[in-house]
PLY file of the C-alpha trace (Angstrom):
ply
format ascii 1.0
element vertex 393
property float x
property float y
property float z
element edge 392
property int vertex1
property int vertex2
end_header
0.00 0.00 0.00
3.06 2.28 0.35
3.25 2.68 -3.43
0.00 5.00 -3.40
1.79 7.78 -1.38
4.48 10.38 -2.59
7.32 10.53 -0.36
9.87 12.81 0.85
12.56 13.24 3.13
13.30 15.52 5.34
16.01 16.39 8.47
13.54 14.94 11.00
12.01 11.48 9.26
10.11 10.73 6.19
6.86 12.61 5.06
4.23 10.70 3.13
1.30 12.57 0.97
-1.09 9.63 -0.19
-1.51 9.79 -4.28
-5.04 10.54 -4.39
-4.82 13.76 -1.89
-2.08 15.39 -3.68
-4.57 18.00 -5.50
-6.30 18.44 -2.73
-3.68 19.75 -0.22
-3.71 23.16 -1.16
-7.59 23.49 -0.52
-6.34 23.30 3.13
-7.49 26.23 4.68
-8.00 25.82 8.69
-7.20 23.06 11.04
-7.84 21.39 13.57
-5.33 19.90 15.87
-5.28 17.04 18.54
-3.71 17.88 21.76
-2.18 15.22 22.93
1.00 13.54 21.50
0.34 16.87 18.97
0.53 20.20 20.47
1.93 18.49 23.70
4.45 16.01 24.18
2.80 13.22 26.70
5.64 10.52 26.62
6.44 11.69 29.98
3.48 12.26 31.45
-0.21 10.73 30.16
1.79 7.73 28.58
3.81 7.59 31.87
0.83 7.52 34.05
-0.62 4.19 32.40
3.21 3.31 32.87
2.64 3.92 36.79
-1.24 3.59 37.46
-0.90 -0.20 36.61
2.16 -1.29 38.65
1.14 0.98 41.66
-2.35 -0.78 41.81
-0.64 -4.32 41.33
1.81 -3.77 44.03
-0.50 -2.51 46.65
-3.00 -4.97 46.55
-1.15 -8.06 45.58
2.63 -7.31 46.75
3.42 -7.94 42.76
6.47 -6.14 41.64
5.20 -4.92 37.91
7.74 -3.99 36.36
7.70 -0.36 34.35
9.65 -1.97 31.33
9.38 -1.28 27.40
7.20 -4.26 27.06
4.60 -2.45 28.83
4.45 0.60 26.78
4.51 -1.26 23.66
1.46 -3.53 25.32
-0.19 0.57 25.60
0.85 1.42 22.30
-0.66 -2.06 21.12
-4.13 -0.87 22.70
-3.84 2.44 21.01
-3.28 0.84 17.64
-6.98 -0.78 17.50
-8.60 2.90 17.10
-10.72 2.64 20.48
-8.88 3.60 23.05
-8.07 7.59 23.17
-8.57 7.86 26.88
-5.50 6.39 29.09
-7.94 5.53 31.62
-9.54 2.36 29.13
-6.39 1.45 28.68
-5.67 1.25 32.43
-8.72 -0.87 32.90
-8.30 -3.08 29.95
-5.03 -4.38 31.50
-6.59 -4.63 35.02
-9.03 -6.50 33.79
-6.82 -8.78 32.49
-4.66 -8.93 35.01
-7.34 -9.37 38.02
-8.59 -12.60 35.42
-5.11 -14.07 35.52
-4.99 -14.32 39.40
-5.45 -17.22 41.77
-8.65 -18.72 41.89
-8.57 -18.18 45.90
-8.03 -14.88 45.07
-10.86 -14.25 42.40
-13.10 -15.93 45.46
-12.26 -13.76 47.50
-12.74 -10.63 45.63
-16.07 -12.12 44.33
-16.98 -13.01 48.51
-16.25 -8.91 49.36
-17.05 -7.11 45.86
-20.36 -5.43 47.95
-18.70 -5.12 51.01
-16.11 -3.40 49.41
-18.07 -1.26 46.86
-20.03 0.53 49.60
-16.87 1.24 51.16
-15.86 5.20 50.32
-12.55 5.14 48.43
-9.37 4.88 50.76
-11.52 2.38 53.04
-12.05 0.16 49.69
-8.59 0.44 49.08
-7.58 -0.16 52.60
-9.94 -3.41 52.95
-8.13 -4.48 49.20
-4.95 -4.54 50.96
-5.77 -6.51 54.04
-7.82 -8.91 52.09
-5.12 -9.76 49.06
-1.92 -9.03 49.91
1.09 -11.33 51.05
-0.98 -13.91 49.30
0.60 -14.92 45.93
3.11 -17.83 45.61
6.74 -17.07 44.08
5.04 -18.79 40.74
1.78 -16.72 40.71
4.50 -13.88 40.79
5.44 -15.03 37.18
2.18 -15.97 36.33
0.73 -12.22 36.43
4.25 -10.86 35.15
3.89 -13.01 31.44
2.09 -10.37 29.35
1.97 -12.58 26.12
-1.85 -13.30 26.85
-2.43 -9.12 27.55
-0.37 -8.68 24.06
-3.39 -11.12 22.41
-5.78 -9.59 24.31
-4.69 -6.33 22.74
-4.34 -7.23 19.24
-7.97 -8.55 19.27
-9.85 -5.08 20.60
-11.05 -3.01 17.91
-12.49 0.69 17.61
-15.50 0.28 19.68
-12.82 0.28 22.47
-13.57 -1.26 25.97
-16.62 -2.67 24.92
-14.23 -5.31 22.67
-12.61 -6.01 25.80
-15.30 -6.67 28.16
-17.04 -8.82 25.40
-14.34 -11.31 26.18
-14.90 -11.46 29.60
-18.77 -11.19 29.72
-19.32 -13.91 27.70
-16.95 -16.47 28.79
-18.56 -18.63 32.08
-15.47 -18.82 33.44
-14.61 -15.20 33.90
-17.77 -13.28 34.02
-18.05 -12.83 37.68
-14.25 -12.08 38.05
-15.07 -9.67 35.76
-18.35 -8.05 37.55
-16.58 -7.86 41.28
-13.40 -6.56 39.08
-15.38 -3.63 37.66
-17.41 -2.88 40.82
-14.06 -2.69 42.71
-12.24 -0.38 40.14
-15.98 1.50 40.09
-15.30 2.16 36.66
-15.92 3.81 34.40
-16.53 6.71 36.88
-15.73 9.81 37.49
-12.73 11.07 39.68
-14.01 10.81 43.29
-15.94 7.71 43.00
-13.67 5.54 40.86
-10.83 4.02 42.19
-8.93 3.56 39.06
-9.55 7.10 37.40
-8.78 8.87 41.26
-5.24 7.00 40.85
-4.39 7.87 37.42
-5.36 11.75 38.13
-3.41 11.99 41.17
-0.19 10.40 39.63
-1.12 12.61 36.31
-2.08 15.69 38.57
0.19 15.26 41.91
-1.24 16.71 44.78
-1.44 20.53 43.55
-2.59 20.51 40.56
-5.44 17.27 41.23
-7.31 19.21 44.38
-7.53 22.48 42.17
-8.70 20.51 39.30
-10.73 18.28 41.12
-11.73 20.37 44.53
-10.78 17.23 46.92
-7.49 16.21 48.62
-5.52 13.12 47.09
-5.89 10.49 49.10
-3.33 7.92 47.30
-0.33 10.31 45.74
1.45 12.96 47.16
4.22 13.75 44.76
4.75 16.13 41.72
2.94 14.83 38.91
3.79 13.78 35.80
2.24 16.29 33.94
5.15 18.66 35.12
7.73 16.57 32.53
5.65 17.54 29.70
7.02 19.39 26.70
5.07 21.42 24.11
5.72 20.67 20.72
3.40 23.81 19.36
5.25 26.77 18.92
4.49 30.67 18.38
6.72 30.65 15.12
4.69 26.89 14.00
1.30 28.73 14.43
2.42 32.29 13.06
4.41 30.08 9.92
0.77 28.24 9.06
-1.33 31.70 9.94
0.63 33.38 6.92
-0.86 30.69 5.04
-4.42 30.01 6.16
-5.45 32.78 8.05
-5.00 33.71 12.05
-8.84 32.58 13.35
-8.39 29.17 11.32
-6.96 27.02 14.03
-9.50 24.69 16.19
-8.63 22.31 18.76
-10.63 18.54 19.38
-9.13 16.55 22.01
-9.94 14.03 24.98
-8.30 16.47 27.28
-9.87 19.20 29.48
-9.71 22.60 29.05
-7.64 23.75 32.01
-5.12 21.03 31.71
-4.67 21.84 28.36
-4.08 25.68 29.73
-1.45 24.63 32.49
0.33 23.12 29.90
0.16 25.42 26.57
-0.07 28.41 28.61
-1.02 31.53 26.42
-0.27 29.48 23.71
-3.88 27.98 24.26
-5.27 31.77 22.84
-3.90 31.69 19.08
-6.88 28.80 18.90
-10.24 29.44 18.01
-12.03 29.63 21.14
-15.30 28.78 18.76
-13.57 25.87 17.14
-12.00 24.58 20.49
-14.05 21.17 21.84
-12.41 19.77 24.83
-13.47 16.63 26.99
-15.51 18.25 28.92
-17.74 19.62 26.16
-17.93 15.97 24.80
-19.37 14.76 28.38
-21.71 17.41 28.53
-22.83 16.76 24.84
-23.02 13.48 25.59
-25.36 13.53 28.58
-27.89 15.69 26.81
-27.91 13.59 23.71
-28.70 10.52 26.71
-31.92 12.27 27.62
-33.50 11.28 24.47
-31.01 8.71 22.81
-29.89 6.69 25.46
-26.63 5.12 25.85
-24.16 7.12 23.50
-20.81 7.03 23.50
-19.40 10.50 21.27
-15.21 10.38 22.24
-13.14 9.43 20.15
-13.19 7.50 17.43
-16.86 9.27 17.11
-16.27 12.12 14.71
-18.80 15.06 17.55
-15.85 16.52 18.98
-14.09 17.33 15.08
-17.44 18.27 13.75
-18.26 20.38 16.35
-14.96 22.46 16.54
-15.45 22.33 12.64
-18.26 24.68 12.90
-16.35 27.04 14.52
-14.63 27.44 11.48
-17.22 27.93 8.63
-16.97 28.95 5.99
-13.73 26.75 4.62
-12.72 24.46 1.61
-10.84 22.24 3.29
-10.10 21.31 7.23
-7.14 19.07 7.79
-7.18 17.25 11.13
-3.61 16.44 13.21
-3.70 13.66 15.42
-1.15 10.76 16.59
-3.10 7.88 16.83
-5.14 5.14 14.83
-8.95 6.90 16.44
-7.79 10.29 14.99
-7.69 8.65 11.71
-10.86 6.80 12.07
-12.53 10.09 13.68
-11.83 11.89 10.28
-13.11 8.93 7.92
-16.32 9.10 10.02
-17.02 12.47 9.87
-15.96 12.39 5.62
-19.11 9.93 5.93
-20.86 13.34 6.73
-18.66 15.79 5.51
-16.25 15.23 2.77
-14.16 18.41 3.33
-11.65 16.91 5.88
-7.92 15.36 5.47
-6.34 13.29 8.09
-2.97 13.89 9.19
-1.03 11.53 11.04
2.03 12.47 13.53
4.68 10.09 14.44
8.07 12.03 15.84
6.57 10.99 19.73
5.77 7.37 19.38
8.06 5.23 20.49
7.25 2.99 17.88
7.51 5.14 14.90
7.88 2.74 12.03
4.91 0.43 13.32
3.02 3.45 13.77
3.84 5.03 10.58
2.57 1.71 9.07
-0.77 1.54 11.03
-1.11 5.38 9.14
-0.32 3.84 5.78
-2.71 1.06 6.54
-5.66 3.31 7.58
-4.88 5.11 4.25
-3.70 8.56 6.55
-3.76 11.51 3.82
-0.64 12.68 4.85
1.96 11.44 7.28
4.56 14.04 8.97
7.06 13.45 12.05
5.40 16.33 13.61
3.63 19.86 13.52
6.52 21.39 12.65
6.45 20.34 9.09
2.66 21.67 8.28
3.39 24.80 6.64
6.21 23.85 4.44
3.53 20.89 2.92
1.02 23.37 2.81
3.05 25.73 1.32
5.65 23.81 -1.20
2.07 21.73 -2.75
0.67 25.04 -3.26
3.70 25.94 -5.69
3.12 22.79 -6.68
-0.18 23.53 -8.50
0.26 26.91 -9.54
0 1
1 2
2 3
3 4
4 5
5 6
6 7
7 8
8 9
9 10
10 11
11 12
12 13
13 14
14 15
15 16
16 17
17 18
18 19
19 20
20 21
21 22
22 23
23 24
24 25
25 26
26 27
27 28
28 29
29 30
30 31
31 32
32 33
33 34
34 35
35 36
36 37
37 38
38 39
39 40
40 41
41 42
42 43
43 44
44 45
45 46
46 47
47 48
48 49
49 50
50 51
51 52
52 53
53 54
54 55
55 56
56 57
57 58
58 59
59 60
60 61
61 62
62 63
63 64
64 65
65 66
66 67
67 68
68 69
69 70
70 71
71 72
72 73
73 74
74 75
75 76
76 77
77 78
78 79
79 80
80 81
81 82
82 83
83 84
84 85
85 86
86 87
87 88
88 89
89 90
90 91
91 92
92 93
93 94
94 95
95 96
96 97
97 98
98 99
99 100
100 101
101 102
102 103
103 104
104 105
105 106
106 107
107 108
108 109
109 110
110 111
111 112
112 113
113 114
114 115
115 116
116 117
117 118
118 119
119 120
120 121
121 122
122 123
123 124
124 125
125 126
126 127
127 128
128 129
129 130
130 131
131 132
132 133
133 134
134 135
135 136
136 137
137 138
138 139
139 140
140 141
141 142
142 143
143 144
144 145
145 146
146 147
147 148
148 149
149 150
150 151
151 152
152 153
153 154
154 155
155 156
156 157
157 158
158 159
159 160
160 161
161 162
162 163
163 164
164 165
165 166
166 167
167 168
168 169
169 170
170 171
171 172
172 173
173 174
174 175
175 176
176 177
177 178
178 179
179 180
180 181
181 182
182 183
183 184
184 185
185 186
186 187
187 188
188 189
189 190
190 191
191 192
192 193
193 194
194 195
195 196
196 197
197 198
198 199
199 200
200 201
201 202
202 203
203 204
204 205
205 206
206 207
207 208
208 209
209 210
210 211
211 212
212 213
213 214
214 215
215 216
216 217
217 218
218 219
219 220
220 221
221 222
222 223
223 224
224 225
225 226
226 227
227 228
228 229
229 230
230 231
231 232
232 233
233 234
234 235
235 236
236 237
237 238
238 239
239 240
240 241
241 242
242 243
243 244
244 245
245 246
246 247
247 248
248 249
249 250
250 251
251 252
252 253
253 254
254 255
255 256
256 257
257 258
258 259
259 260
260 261
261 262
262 263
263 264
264 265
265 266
266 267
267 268
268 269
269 270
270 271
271 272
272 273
273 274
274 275
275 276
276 277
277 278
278 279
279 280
280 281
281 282
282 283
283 284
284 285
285 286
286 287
287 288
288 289
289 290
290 291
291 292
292 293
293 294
294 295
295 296
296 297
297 298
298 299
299 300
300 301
301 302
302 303
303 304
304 305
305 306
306 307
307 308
308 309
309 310
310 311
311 312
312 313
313 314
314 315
315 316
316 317
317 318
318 319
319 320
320 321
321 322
322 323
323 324
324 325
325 326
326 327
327 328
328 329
329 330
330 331
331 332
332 333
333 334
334 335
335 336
336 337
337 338
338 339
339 340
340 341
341 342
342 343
343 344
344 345
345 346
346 347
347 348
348 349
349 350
350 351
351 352
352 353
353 354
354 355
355 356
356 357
357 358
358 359
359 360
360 361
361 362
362 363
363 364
364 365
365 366
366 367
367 368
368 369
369 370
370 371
371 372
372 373
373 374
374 375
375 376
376 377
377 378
378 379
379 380
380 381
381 382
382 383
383 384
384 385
385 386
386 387
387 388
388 389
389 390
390 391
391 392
């Protein structure tokens, strides 16, 4: 499939314009970025926290000694290839839930015997009660056992873009696991919001640190008292990137959609966060509240990521335009824009790669989805925008 892109390369990696986009790129005249892995550089920080959340959960309840090893994040980056899981906390549970199937069977009992007991617990009792009940309880061998992540690597390959719901299929409807998977849930209280889940209270407090989570979140942490992670993040956007592509497309023709909120995104970018469209900006938060209106007379609906709301809605923002490319990292940014083409055929994907640590496999997983154009980063937007505009004139 390589053969239907044009490619070039450049100082920082290879770029890679698909064949049948070429006369097409210089329509581009706003965009929409991804946060995430995009304007941001998360390697050390959301990516991280999955990196931590699951070893600090295994060794305080079961005394197991996960190690934070490459094999882990390529297990994440294996989840994030299936096009379903844009928020870290799935991912989080997806291994848990794994994990908490591969344990002893006198273990599984036991959670099973206390999953009530410890679900109307608030959350540092639950936790507490966890500890006493499963820890110093694992043989040398069950160790190993929970350590092999071949089966989690299997697990991963088989999920799709519907996300979580391909993972807990595999649990619901096998007899042997369904109520491992039930007390499991009901322990982690998830999904749920931060405050009443145990898994998604971790992950913001090692994501947050102690600061940062009870001004976010307007409670104390009750589990992590360090710095957090998101203090080791980098941005990637630029004022020269953004003032490079504004000579081209216009100052008011940037829009944001991402799976992050608003205010984290602001710690991070800074003032950065006001060259955007404030109109064409749709954080999480705007998705959740979308999403609980739509409930009242749809019912169940799920509109993050790979749904295409969040890039449809910050593409209003932007009207009128020709053409909107969208710049995301992952396999569900991809997907998001062939969805909303379904509806709208004036977007172009554009795939990232330069803060993978799998770049090659990722770059393929772009070719494979049939990306419009792949880059290593932002920072080579304008000069494609701007070199296939010579191009056609």
């Amino acid at each position: 499939m390589a053969d239907e892109y044009v490619e070039t390369r450049v100082d920082t990696g290879v770029v890679l314009v698909r064949t049948a986009s070429v006369a097409i790129l210089d329509e581009i005249d706003a965009i929409i970025f991804d946060c995430d892995g995009v304007l941001i550089d998360v390697r050390e920080s959301y990516t991280k926290a999955i990196h931590a959340s699951v070893p600090y959960l295994m060794q305080e309840l079961f005394d197991v000694d996960f190690p934070t090893t490459q094999s882990l994040l390529e297990l994440i980056h294996t989840f994030k290839k299936s096009g379903g899981f844009n928020n870290e906390w799935d991912i989080v549970y997806s291994i848990l839930l794994h994990l908490f199937n591969k344990l002893p069977k006198k273990l599984q009992r036991k959670l099973i015997a206390t999953r009530h007991q410890l679900a109307d617990k608030p959350l540092s009792e639950r936790f507490l009660l966890a500890k006493k009940t499963f820890q110093r309880q694992l043989q040398p061998q069950e160790h190993s056992s929970l350590l092999d992540l071949g089966p989690a690597f299997a697990l991963a390959r088989r999920a799709n873009s519907t996300g979580i719901s391909s993972i807990e299929r595999e649990f619901k409807n096998a007899s042997d696991s369904k109520e491992v998977f039930e007390a499991t849930q009901q322990f982690l209280a998830y999904p749920g919001r931060v405050g009443e889940s145990l898994l998604t209270t971790i992950f913001e407090e090692i994501f947050c640190g102690s600061i940062l989570f009870e001004k976010q979140y307007g409670m104390k942490p009750r589990f992590y008292l360090d710095s957090g992670l998101i203090t080791k993040e980098k941005r990637i956007v630029s004022p020269k990137i953004l003032d490079d592509l504004a000579s081209l497309i216009g100052q008011n023709n940037f829009g944001i959609a991402t799976g992050r909120p608003y205010s984290l995104t602001k710690h991070t970018l800074g003032s950065l966060l006001d060259s955007f469209n404030r109109k064409a900006s749709v954080f999480i938060e705007d998705v959740l509240e979308a999403q609980r209106n739509e409930r009242v007379t749809m019912g169940e609906i799920d509109l993050t990521k790979p749904n295409p709301f969040s890039l449809l809605k910050s593409s209003e923002g932007l009207n009128p335009f020709k053409r909107v490319a969208y710049v995301g990292d992952s396999a569900e940014d991809i997907i998001m824009v062939k969805k909303a083409c379904e509806l709208d055929n004036r977007f172009l994907s554009v795939g990232v790669y330069s803060t993978s640590s799998f770049r090659e496999d990722l770059i393929s997983n772009f070719i494979e989805l049939e990306t419009d154009v792949i880059l290593p980063s932002i920072k080579e937007l304008a000069g494609l925008i701007k070199n296939y505009g010579m191009m056609k004139r």
